[in-house]
C-alpha positions in Angstrom: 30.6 -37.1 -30.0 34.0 -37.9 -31.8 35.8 -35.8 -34.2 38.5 -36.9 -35.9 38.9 -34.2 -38.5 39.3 -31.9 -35.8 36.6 -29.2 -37.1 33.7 -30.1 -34.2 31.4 -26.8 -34.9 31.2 -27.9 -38.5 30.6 -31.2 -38.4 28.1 -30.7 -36.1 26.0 -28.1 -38.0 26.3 -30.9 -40.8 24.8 -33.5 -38.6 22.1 -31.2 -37.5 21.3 -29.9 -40.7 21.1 -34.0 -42.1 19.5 -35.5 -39.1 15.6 -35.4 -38.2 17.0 -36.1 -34.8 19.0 -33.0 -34.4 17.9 -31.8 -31.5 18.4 -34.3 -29.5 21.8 -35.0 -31.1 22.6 -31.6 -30.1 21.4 -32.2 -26.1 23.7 -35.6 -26.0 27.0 -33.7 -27.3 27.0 -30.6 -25.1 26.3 -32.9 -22.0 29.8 -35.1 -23.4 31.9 -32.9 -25.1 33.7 -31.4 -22.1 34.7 -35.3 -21.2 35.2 -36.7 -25.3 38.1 -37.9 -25.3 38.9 -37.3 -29.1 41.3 -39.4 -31.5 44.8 -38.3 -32.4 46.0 -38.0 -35.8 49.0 -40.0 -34.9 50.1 -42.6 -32.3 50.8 -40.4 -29.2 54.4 -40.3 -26.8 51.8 -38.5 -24.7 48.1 -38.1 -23.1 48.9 -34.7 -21.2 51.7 -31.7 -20.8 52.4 -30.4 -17.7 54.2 -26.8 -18.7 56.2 -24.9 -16.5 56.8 -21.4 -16.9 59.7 -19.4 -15.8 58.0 -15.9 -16.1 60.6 -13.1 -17.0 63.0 -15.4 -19.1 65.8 -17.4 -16.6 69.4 -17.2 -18.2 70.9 -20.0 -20.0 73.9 -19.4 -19.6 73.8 -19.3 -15.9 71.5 -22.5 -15.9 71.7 -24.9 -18.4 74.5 -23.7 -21.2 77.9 -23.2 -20.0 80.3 -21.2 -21.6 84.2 -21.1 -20.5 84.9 -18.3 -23.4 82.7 -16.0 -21.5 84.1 -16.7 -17.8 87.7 -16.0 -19.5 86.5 -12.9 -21.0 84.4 -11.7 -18.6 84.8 -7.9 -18.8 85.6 -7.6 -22.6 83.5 -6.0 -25.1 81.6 -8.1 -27.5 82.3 -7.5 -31.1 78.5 -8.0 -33.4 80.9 -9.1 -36.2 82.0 -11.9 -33.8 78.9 -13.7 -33.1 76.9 -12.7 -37.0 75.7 -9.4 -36.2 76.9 -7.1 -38.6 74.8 -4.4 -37.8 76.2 -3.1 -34.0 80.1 -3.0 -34.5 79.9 -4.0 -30.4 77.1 -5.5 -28.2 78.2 -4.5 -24.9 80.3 -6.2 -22.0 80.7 -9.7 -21.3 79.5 -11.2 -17.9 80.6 -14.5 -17.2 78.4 -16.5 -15.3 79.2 -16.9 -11.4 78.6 -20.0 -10.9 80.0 -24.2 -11.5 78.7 -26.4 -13.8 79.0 -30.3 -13.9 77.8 -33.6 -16.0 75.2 -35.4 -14.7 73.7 -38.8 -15.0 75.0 -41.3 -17.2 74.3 -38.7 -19.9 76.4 -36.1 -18.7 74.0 -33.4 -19.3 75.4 -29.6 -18.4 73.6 -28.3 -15.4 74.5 -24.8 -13.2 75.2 -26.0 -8.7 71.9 -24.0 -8.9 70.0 -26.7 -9.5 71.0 -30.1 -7.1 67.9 -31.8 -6.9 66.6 -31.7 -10.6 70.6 -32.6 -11.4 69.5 -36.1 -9.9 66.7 -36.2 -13.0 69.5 -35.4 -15.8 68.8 -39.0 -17.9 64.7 -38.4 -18.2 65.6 -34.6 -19.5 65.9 -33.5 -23.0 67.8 -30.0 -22.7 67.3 -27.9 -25.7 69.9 -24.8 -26.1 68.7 -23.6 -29.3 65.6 -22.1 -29.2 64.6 -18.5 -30.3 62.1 -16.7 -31.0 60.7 -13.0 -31.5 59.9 -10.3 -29.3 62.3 -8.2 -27.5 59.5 -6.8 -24.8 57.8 -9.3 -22.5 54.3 -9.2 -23.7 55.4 -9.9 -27.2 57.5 -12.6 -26.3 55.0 -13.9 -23.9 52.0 -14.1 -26.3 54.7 -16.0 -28.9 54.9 -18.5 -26.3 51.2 -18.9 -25.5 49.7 -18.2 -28.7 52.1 -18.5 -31.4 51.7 -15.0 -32.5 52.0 -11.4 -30.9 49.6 -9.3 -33.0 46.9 -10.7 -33.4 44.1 -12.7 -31.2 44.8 -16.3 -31.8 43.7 -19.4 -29.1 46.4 -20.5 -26.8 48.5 -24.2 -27.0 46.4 -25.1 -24.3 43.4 -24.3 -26.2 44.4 -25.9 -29.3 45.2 -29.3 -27.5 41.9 -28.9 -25.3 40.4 -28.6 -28.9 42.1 -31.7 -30.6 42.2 -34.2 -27.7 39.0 -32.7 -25.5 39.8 -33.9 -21.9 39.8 -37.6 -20.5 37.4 -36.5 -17.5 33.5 -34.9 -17.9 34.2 -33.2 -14.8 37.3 -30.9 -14.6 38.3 -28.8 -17.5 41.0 -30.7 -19.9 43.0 -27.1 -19.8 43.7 -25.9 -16.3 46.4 -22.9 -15.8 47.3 -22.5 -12.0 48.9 -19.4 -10.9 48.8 -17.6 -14.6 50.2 -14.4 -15.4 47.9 -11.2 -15.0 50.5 -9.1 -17.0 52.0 -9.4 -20.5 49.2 -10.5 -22.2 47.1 -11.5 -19.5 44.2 -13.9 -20.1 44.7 -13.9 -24.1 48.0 -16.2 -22.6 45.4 -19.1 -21.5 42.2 -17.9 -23.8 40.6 -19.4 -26.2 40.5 -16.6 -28.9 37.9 -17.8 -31.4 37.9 -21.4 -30.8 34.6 -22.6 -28.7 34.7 -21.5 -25.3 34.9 -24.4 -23.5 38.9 -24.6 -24.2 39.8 -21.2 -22.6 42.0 -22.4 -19.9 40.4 -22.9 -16.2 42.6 -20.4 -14.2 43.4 -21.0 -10.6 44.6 -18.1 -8.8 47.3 -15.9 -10.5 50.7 -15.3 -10.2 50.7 -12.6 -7.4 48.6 -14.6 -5.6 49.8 -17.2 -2.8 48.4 -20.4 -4.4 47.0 -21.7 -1.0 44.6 -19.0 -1.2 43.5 -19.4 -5.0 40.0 -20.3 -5.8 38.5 -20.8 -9.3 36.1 -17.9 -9.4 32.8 -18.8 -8.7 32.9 -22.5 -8.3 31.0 -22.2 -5.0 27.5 -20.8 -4.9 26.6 -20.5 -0.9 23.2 -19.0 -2.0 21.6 -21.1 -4.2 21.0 -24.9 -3.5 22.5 -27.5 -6.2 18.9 -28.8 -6.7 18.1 -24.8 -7.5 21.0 -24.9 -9.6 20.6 -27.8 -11.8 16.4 -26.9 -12.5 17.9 -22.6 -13.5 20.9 -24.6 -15.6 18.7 -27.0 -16.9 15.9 -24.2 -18.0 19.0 -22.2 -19.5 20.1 -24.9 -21.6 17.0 -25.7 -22.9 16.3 -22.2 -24.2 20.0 -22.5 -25.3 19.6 -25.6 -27.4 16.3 -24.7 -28.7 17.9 -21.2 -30.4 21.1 -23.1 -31.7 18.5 -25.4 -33.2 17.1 -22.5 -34.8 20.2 -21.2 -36.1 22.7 -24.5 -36.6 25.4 -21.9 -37.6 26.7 -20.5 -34.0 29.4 -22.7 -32.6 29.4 -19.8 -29.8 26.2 -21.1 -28.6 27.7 -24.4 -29.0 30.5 -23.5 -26.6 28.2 -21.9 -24.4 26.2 -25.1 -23.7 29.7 -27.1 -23.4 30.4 -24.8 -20.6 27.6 -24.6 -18.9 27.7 -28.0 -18.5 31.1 -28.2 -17.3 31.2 -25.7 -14.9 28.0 -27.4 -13.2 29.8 -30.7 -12.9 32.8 -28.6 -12.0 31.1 -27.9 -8.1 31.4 -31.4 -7.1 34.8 -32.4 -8.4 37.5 -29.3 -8.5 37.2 -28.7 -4.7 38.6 -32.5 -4.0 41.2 -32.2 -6.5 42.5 -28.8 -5.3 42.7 -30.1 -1.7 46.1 -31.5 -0.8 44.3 -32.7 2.9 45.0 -36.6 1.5 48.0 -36.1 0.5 51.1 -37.7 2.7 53.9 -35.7 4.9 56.5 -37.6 2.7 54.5 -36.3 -0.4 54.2 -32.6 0.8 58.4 -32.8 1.4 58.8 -34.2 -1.8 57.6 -31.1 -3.2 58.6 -28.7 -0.2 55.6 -27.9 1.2 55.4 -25.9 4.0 59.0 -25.0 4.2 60.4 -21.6 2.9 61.2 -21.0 0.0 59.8 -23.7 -1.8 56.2 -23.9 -0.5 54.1 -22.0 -2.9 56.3 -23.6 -5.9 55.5 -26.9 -4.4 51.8 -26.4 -4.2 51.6 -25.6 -7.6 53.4 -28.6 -8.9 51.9 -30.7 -6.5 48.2 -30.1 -7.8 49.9 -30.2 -11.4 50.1 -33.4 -10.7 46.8 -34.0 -9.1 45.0 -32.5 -12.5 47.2 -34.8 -14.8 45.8 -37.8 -12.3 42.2 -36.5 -12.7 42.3 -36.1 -16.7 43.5 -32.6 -17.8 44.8 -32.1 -20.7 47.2 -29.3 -20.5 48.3 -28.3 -16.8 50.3 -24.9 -16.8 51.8 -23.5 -13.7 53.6 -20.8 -13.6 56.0 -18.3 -11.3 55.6 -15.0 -10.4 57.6 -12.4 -12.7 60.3 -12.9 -10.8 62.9 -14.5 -13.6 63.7 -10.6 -15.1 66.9 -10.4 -13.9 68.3 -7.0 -15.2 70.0 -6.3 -12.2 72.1 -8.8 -10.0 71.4 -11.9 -12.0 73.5 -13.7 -9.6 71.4 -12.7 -6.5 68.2 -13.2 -8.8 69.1 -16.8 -10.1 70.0 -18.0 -6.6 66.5 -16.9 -5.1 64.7 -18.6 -8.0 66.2 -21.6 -8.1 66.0 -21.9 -4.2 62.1 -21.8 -5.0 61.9 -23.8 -7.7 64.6 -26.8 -8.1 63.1 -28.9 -4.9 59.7 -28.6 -6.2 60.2 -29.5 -9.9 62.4 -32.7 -9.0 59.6 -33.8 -6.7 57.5 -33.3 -9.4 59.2 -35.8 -11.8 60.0 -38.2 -9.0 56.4 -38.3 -7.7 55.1 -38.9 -11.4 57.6 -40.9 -12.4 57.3 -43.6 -9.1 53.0 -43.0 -10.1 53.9 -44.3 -13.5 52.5 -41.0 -15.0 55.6 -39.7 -16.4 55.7 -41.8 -19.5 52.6 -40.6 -21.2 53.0 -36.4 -19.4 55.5 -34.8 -21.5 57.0 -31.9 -19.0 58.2 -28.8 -20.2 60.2 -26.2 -18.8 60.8 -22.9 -20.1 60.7 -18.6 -20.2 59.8 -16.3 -22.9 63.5 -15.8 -23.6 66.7 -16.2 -22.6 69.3 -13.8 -21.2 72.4 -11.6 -23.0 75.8 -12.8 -22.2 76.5 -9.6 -22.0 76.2 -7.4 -18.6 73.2 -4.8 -17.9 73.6 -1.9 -15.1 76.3 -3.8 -13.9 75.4 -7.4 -12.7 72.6 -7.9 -14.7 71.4 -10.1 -17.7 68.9 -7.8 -20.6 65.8 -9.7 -22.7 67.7 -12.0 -25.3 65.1 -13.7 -27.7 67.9 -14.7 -30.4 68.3 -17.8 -28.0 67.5 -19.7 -25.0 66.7 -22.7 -23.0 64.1 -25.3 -22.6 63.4 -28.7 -21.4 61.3 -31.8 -21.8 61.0 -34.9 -20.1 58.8 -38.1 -19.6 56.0 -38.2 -22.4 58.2 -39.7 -25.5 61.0 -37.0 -24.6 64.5 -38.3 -25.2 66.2 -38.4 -21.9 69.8 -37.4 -21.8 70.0 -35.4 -24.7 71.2 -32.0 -25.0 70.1 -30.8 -28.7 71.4 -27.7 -30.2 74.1 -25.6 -29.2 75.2 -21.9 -28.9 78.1 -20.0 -30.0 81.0 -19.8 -27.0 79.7 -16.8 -25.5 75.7 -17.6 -25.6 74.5 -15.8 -27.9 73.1 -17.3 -30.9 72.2 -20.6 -32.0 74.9 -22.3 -34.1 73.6 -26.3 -34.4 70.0 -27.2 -34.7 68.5 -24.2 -33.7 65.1 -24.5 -32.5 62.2 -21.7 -33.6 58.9 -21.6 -30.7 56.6 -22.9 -33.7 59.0 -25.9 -33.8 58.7 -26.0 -30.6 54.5 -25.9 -30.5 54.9 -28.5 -33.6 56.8 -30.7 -31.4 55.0 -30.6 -28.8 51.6 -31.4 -30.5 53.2 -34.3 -32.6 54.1 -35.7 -28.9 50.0 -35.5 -28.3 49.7 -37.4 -31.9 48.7 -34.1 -33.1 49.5 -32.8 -36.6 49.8 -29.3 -36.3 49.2 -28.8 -39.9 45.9 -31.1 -39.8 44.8 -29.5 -36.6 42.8 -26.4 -37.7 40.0 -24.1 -37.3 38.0 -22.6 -39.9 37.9 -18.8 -39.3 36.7 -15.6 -40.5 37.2 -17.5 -44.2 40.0 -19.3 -43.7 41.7 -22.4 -41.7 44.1 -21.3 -38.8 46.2 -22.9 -36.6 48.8 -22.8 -33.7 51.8 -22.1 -36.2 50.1 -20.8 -38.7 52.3 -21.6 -41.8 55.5 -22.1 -39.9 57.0 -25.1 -37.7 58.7 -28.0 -37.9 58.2 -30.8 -35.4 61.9 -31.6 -33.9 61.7 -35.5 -33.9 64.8 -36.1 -33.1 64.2 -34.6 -29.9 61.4 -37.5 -29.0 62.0 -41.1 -28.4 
């Protein structure tokens, strides 16, 4: 069924209570639901995001923000008074960053040597150097990213857009979340919270994991026959249906049904889209598979792609907490971006030459950025008052670098960008209002930014 007023359990307890048919109403939407493919509230840039996380939170300014003042004070203490914080008389010393920057593309977007393959992608990126956020510790910061909020239980973005836009498949989940994080949150970073349980991300793997030996837990029975299978499922739902008949009030049960459902049809589709066995050698170099350093990275992006082809909503992949670089940030940022630059340019080549990359809005980003100023020596501490991300394809404005940092990297001082703008932004690129797309709750209507957020259009095409 079709819900454009985004509130699904409702409206479906309505139609129950109304129609003399109800039951079999209720049979027909928990066999479709986990394929609707649900009206936006707005014309869409995009059908999907791909998001790519940088677990630990990569610098800035050794990456995407260059800073000259800092290289020619490299050493010097920082001064709070000099950068708005009156409270700490000095901050600590200054590290300039190690390595070059140059313009690229026509644009002349800033990017670190670190990075020469996803240079050659400068015009399709939209480099924010504003955004901050709250949370000095990692699992703070990292449920601000997923959820929107730290301290309490709330559904995660992919979730929420599971929720608003269901998937454009019946038979892979439209929230899929390869490689996730096991730490810092853990699954509330890809849960559902109280939203119907059909949404919680699909995890493949985890981040400690090699990806090439992730499986989606329990997606193969060897025991049981699919004929078995589908006569249990079938007697399950039955009972299932017959008690949320009963009780029209449950959207649990609801969920329940949804996912049931799914994960039966699941069996017969995820295997073929986790395989890369029809894939071509040029493909698997695009993305630097099987060569060291960049294979595992390039596996993950590579069946990123392969779930925006087959109709997933939101596609997350993510790295290993390998980005906390509180020691030797030089050494640190060298090894990461020797994993990750091949693969994520392959990734926006191969969707861009697929024609995919002009309705998937990508996004790159970490929990927070890095201090300007040094830690034991060669090292960058947590830094939440700023940092960067980065769109492209999906209505993104390639070429632009929005917002900007004071001349050491430590603040925003032009269009600074809070993580609810950011969430705002990035559901307005979906055609999603993030004020209309709610959830009633415990007595009251919540959503992904709760009361905050402003969607950055001048960021989007």
């Amino acid at each position: 069924m079709r819900c454009q007023q985004f509130q699904p359990a409702n409206s479906r307890r309505q139609m129950l209570a109304a129609s003399a048919a109800g039951f079999g109403h209720v049979a027909f939407s928990a066999m479709a639901a986990a394929g609707d493919s649900r009206l936006p509230h707005l014309q869409p840039h995009a059908k999907r995001i791909i998001f790519l996380f940088m677990w630990g939170g990569p610098s800035h300014v050794d990456l995407f923000d260059p800073k000259p003042q800092l290289n020619a004070r490299d050493g010097e203490e920082l001064s709070g008074k000099s950068v708005g914080n009156a409270k700490k008389s000095t901050l600590g010393r200054l590290l300039g960053s190690p390595f070059q920057f140059r313009q690229h593309g026509d644009s002349g977007v800033w990017m670190s040597e670190l990075l020469p393959n996803l240079s050659r992608h400068a015009d399709k990126m939209c480099v924010v150097r504003s955004l901050h956020t709250e949370g000095n510790a990692h699992g703070e910061a990292l449920l601000n990213l997923h959820t929107g909020t730290a301290s309490l239980l709330r559904p995660s973005v992919g979730a929420w857009v599971s929720y608003g836009l269901g998937s454009e498949s019946q038979d892979i989940p439209s929230f899929v979340t390869i490689s996730p994080p096991r730490g810092h949150g853990g699954v509330q970073n890809y849960g559902s919270a109280f939203l119907p349980s059909v949404h919680q991300g699909t995890a493949i793997g985890s981040a400690e994991t090699p990806v090439k030996d992730a499986v989606v837990s329990n997606l193969v029975n060897q025991r049981t026959p699919r004929t078995l299978q589908k006569r249990q499922l079938d007697l399950i739902q039955r009972i299932n249906r017959r008690h949320l008949q009963r009780t029209v009030t449950d959207p649990r049960i609801e969920g329940l049904i949804d996912s049931y459902e799914l994960a039966f049809r699941m069996q017969s589709t995820m295997p073929h889209v986790m395989s890369l066995q029809d894939e071509t050698k040029d493909t698997l170099e695009l993305y630097g598979i099987d060569s060291d350093p960049t294979d595992n990275f390039g596996r993950q992006c590579l069946l990123a792609r392969r779930f925006a082809e087959a109709g997933a909503r939101y596609i997350q992949v993510s790295t290993d907490y390998t980005w906390d670089h509180h020691q030797k940030v030089k050494e640190g940022c060298i090894s990461e971006c020797a994993k990750t630059d091949l693969p994520i340019a392959g990734l926006l080549e191969d969707l861009d030459r697929r024609g995919l990359l002009e309705d998937t809005l990508v996004v790159w980003g970490g929990e927070f950025g890095r201090t300007p100023m040094a830690e034991n020596g060669h090292g960058r501490n947590h830094h939440p008052t700023v940092g960067t991300v980065w769109l492209a394809g999906g209505g993104a404005r390639g070429g632009l670098t929005w917002g900007a940092t004071d001349e050491f990297g430590y603040g925003p001082v032009e269009n600074p960008v809070h993580m609810h703008d950011l969430h705002a932004t990035m559901l307005y690129a979906l055609g999603l209002d993030h004020e209309r797309l709610t959830f009633r709750h415990a007595g009251r209507n919540f959503r992904l930014t709760d009361v905050y957020g402003d969607v950055k259009r001048e960021i989007l095409s």
